[in-house]
N, C-alpha and C positions, 0 to 999 in steps of 0.2 A: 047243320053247317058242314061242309063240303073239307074244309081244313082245321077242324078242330084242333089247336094244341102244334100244329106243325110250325115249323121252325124255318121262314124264309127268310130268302135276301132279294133285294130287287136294287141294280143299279140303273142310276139316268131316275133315280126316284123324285126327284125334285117337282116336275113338270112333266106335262103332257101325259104319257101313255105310262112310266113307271109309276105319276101320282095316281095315276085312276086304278091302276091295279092295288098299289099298296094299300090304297081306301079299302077295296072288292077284299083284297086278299084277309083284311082285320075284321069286314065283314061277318068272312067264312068262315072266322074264329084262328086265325094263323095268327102266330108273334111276325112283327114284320120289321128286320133291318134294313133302313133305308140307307142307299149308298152314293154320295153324290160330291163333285166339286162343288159345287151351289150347297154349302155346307147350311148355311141359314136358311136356305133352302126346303132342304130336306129336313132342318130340326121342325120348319112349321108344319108339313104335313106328319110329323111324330107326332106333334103336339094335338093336331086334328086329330088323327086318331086317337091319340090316348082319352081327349076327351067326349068321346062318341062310348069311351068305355074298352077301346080296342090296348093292346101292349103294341107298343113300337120304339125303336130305339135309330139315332141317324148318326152317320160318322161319314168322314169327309174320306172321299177317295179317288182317287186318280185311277181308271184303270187300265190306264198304260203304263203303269208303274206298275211291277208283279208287288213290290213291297208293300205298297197299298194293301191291295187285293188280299195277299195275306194276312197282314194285320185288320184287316174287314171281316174275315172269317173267324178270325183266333177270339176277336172282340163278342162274334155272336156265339159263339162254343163257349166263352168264357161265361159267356151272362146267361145261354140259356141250353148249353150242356150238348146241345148238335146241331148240325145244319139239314134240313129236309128237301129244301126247295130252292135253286138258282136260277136267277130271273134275271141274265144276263141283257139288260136291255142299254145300260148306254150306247149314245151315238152322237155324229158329228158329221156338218157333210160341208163343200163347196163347192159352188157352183160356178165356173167357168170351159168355154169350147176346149176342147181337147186339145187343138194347137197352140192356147194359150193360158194352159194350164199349170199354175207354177208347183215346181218339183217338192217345193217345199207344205205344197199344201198336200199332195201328192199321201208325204209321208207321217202327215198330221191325224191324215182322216185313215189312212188304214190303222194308224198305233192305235186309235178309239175301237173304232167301228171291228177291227180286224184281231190284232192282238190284244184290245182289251178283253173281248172275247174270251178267247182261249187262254188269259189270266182267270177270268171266274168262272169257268168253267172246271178248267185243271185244279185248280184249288178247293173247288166247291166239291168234287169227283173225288178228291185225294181225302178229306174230312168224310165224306158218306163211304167209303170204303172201309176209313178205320173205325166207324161206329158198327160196321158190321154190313154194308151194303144195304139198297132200298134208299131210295132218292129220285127226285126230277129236276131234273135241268131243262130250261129253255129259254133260247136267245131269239132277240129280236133280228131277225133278217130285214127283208124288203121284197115287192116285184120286182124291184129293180135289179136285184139276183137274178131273174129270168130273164131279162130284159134290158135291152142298152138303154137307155133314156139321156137323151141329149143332155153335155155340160153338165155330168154328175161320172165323170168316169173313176175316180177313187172311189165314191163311195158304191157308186154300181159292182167295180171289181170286192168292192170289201166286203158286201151282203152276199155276191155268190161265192166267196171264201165261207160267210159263214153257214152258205148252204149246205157245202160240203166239210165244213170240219161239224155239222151234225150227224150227219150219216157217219163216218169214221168214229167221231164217241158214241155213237149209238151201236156201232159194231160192237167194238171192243168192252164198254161198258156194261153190256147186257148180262154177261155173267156174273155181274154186282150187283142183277136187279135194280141197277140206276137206268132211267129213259132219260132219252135223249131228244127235242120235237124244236123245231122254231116257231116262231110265227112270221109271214111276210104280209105288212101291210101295204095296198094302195095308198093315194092321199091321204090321210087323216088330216082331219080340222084340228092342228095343234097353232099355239105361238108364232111357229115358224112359217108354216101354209100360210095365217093370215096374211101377212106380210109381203104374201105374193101381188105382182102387179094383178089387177082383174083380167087383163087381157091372157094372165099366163096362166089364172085360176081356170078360167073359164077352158081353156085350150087343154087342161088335164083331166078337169070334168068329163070332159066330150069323150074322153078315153075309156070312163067307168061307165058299165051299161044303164047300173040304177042310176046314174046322171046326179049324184053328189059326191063330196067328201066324205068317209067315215067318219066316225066319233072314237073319242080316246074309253068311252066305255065298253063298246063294240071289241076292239085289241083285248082288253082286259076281262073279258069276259072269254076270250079263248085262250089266254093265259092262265084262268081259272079251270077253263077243261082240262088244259095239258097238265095243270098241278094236281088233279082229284083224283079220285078213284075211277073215275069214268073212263079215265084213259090210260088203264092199266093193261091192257096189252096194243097201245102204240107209241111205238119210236123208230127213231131216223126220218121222220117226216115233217117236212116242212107247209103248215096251214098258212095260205092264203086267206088275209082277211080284207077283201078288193073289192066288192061289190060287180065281179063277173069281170074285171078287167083282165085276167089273165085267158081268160076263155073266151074274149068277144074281141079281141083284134083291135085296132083302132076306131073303137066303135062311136057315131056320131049317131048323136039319137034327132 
């Protein structure tokens, strides 16, 4: 088991791409804090794991509230003594043209995607320091960090924020033996993708070379590299998990 005994947190755990890790991660033998507004949410995948035989514990958090975010940490140190692994993955997006893009949504999706971020991250970094340094951290990005993608410009600006506040913790942190990695996924076949019109599925498709959607266990399974031993000397790097879409251009198969 790849995380035996380690001590994570995963936000945005409720659904999609945080459930499929928290599953992988209890798997691995990690305790897993799930952390989520979808508070019922997140208790039913604690309870999934717990009874697969895994520990897991859920607690409701906002992480655009720093107060959250701290009391999310202080709750998993209280119950199980440290924190090893932040799995910064909540997110939030909307989708409207740039010229009629309202301000307020503007400010909604960076507080998620942007500062919620850099709440469990800085929190998560502050706790593995005073346990004595050695930790991983990793936030979900997007291609859309590399990439403009029409009527996504909040949250396009808010994954290439978080492109680069990983590189800067990954600077700075490394002399605490904490790594710092993202991941940036393509489409993924989440809740939300399905609900795409087919005409606009298809038109995204066309973009990835292997010519489908990812899978929420595909994500999760390179969130499991960047938490193991495997990936003990990489950080500041941000893993594309696209199926060649950053490397093949608008590619129409």
């Amino acid at each position: 088991m790849r995380l035996q005994g380690r001590v994570t947190a995963i936000t945005g755990g409720a659904l999609g791409i945080g459930r499929a890790t928290a599953r992988l991660f209890a798997e691995e033998g990690a305790v897993v804090a799930i952390g989520d507004v979808d508070v019922a949410g997140a208790e039913a995948v604690a309870k999934d794991i717990v009874g697969r035989g895994g520990r897991a514990l859920a607690v409701g958090v906002d992480v655009g509230e720093a107060g959250d975010v701290q009391a999310f940490v202080d709750r998993i140190v209280a119950e199980h003594g440290r924190l090893d692994v932040m799995f910064a993955n909540a997110g939030i997006a909307h989708s409207a043209p740039f010229l009629e893009h309202p301000e307020a949504q503007w400010h909604r999706v960076l507080r998620v995607n942007l500062t919620g971020v850099f709440h469990c991250c800085q929190f998560a970094a502050r706790q593995m320091v005073r346990q004595g340094g050695g930790g991983r951290i990793i936030a979900t990005a997007s291609i859309n960090g590399f990439r403009g993608v029409e009527n996504l410009v909040g949250y396009n600006v808010a994954k290439a924020g978080v492109i680069e506040l990983t590189k800067t913790m990954a600077v700075e942190l490394a002399r605490h033996q904490i790594l710092v990695n993202a991941i940036a996924p393509a489409q993924i076949d989440t809740r939300l993708t399905q609900t795409l019109p087919e005409e606009a599925r298809q038109r995204r498709v066309a973009r990835i070379p292997m010519g489908r959607f990812g899978e929420v266990d595909e994500v999760a399974r390179a969130a499991l590299f960047l938490a193991s031993d495997d990936a003990a000397f990489i950080t500041g790097h941000t893993l594309a998990v696209d199926g060649g879409y950053l490397a093949g251009g608008l590619w129409s198969r």
